[in-house]
C-alpha positions in Angstrom: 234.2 142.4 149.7 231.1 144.6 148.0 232.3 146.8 145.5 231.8 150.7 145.6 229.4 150.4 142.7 227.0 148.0 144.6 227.6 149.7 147.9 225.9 152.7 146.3 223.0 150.7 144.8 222.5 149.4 148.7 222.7 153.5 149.9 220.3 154.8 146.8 217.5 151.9 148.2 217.8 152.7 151.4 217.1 156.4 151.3 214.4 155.8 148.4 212.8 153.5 151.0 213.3 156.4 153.8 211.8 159.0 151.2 208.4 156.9 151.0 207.9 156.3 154.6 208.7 160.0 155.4 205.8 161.0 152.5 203.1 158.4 153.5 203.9 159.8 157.2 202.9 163.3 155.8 199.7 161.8 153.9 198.8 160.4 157.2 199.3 163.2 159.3 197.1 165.3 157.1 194.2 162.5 156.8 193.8 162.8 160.7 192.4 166.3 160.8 190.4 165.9 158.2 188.9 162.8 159.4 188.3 164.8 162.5 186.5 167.5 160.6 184.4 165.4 159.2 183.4 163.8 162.6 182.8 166.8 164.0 180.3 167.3 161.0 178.5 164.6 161.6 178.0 166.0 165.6 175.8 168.7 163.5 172.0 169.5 162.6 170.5 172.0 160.8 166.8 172.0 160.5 165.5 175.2 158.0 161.9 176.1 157.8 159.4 178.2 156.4 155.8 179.2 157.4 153.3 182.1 157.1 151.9 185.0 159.5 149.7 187.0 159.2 150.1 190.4 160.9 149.5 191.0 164.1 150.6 187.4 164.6 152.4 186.2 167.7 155.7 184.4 168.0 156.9 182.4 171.5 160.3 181.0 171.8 161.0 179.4 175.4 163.5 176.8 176.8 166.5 177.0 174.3 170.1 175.8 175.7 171.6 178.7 173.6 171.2 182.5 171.7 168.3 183.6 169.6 168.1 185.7 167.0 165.6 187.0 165.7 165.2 190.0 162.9 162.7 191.6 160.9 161.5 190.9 157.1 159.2 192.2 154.5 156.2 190.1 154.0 154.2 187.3 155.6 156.9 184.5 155.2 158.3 183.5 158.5 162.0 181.6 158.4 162.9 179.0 160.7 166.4 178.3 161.2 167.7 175.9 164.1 171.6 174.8 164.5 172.1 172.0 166.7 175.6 171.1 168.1 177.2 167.9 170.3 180.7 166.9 171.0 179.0 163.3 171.3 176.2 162.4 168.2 173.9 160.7 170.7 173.3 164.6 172.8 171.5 165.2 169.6 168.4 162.6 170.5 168.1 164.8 173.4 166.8 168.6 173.8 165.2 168.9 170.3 163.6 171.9 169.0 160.0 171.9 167.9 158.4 174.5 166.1 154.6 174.4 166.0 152.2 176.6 164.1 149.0 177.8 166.2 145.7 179.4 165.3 148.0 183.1 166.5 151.4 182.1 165.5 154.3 180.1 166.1 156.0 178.3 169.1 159.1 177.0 169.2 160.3 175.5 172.3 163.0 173.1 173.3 161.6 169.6 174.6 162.9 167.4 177.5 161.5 164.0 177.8 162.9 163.4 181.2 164.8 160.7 179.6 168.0 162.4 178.9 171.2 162.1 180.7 172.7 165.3 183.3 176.2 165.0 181.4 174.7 166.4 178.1 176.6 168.9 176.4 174.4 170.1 173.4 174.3 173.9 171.8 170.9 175.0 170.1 171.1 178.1 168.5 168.0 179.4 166.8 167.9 181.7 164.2 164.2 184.0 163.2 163.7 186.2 160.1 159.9 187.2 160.3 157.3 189.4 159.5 158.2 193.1 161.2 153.8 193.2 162.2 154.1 190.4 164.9 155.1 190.1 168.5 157.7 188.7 170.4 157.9 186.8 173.8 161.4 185.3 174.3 161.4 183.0 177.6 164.0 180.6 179.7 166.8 181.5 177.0 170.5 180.0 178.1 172.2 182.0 175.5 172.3 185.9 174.0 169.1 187.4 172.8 169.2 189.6 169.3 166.1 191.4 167.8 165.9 194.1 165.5 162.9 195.4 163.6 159.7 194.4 165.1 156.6 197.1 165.4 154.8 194.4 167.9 155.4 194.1 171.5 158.3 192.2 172.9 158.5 190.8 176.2 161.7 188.8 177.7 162.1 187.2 180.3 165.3 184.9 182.0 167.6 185.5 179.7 171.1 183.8 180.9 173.2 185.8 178.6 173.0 189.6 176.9 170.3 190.9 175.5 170.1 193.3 172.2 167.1 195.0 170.7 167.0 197.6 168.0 164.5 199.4 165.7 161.5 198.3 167.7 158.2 199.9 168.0 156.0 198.4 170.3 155.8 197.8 173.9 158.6 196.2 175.4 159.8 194.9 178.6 163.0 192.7 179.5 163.4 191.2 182.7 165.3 188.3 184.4 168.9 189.4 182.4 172.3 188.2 183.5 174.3 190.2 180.9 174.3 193.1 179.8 171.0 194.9 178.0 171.8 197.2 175.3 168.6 199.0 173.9 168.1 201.7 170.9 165.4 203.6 171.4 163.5 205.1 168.5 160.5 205.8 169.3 158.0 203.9 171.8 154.4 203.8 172.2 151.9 204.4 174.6 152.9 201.2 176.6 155.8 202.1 177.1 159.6 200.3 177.8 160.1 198.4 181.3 163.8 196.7 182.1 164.2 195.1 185.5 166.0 192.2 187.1 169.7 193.2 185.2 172.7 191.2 186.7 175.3 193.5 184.6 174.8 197.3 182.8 171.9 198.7 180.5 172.9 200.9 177.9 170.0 202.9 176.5 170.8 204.6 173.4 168.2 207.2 172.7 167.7 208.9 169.8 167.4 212.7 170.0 164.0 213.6 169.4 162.4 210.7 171.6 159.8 211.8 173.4 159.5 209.9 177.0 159.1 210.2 180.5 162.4 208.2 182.2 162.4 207.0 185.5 165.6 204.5 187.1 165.0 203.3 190.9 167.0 200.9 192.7 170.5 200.9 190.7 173.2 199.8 192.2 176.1 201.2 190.6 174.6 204.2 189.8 173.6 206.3 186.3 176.6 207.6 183.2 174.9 210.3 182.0 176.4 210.6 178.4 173.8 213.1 176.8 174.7 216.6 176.6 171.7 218.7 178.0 169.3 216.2 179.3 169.0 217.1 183.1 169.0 213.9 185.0 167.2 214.5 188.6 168.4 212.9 191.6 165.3 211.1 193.8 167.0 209.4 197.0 170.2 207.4 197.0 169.6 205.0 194.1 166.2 207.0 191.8 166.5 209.2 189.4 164.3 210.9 186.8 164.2 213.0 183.7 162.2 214.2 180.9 163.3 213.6 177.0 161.9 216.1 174.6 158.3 217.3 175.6 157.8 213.6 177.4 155.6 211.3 176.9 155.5 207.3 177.0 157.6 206.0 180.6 160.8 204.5 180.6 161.4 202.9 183.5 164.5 200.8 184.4 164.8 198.8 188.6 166.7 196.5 189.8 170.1 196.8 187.9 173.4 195.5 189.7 175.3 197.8 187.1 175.4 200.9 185.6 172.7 202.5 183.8 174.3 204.5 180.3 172.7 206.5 178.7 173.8 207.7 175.2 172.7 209.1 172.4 172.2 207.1 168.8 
């Protein structure tokens, strides 16, 4: 017959023995995330560098399976920043990003061997700070498109995502969009702004003593006319026209599946 006294010695080991397998089951279960985490760090690359332009310079980025950014700096130096993302490490030998520096500029373009596998699942996101006196040409982008600040010209083109450009000053002209375009319009020069080829809406924000010439043919959806007092003249079905300020430069917008917005800044 066991005694009380030893019968609770038995009962104090056994739950003493429960307590320490319940707390090395909660070490456990917070060691898996974190060894998960730091897995999925290791599916990462960052590549981060830095050249000089001259002004006037121009600066190509073409082929990238994901969004650009790109904005505007004081100064000549020119900031490369790539981030490069797989589920599986071994995407990463595939669809790298090189960045070469030419005689006029710089040219960074995704590469494909024609080695790599069809089941790749790999982000690259590519991220420009650079002199405001260059231009632009954005090509063959899977991903959004954001620039801000440039004076040059800017030309995009097959964009599969949205595309965003503010405080520009040059010539520009987007086409080949499957988002939306949203554009703020300062000023322009003689050259002019050109959007065509929009799957989705353009939104031009323009400011309020632009001077321009604007001219929409074949919209789908139609135009929102959001600015008090600017007289939007109906030409056919699907064209329209107008005259901002004492006109000027042309705006011209084709070949958009959705609205057309205009707004003021």
């Amino acid at each position: 017959m066991v005694s009380p006294l030893v019968s609770g010695a038995i009962a104090l080991l056994i739950l003493g023995s429960y307590a320490k397998q319940q707390r090395a089951e909660a070490v456990n279960v917070h060691a898996g995330p974190a060894g998960n985490e730091w897995a999925q760090a290791m599916n990462d690359q960052e590549v981060h560098q830095t050249y000089q332009l001259a002004a006037g310079a121009h600066v190509d980025v073409s082929n990238i399976s994901g969004p650009v950014s790109i904005e505007a700096t004081e100064g000549s130096s020119a900031e490369v920043h790539i981030y490069r993302k797989a589920n599986n490490s071994g995407d990463l030998a595939y669809r790298k990003v090189s960045v070469e520096q030419t005689s006029s500029g710089l040219t960074i373009q995704q590469k494909n061997d024609g080695t790599e596998r069809s089941s790749i699942d790999l982000l690259n996101r590519v991220v420009l700070k650079v002199p405001r006196l260059v231009s632009v040409t954005g090509r063959s982008i899977s991903g959004d498109f954001n620039i801000s600040g440039i004076s040059g010209a800017i030309d995009l083109n097959g964009i599969s995502g949205s595309v965003d450009v503010r405080h520009f000053n040059g010539a520009l002209t987007v086409s080949g969009v499957s988002g939306n375009v949203r554009l703020t319009v300062e000023r322009i020069n003689d050259a002019g702004l050109r959007v065509s080829g929009v799957s989705r809406n353009v939104y031009l924000r323009l400011a309020s003593d632009l001077n321009a010439e604007l001219s929409v043919g074949n919209t789908t959806a139609g135009v929102s006319n959001e600015i008090q007092g600017l007289a939007l003249v109906g030409v056919g079905p699907s064209n329209y026209s107008a005259r901002l300020g004492a006109g000027g430069p042309r705006i011209e917008v084709s070949g958009v599946t959705g609205f057309i917005v205009l707004q003021r800044i």
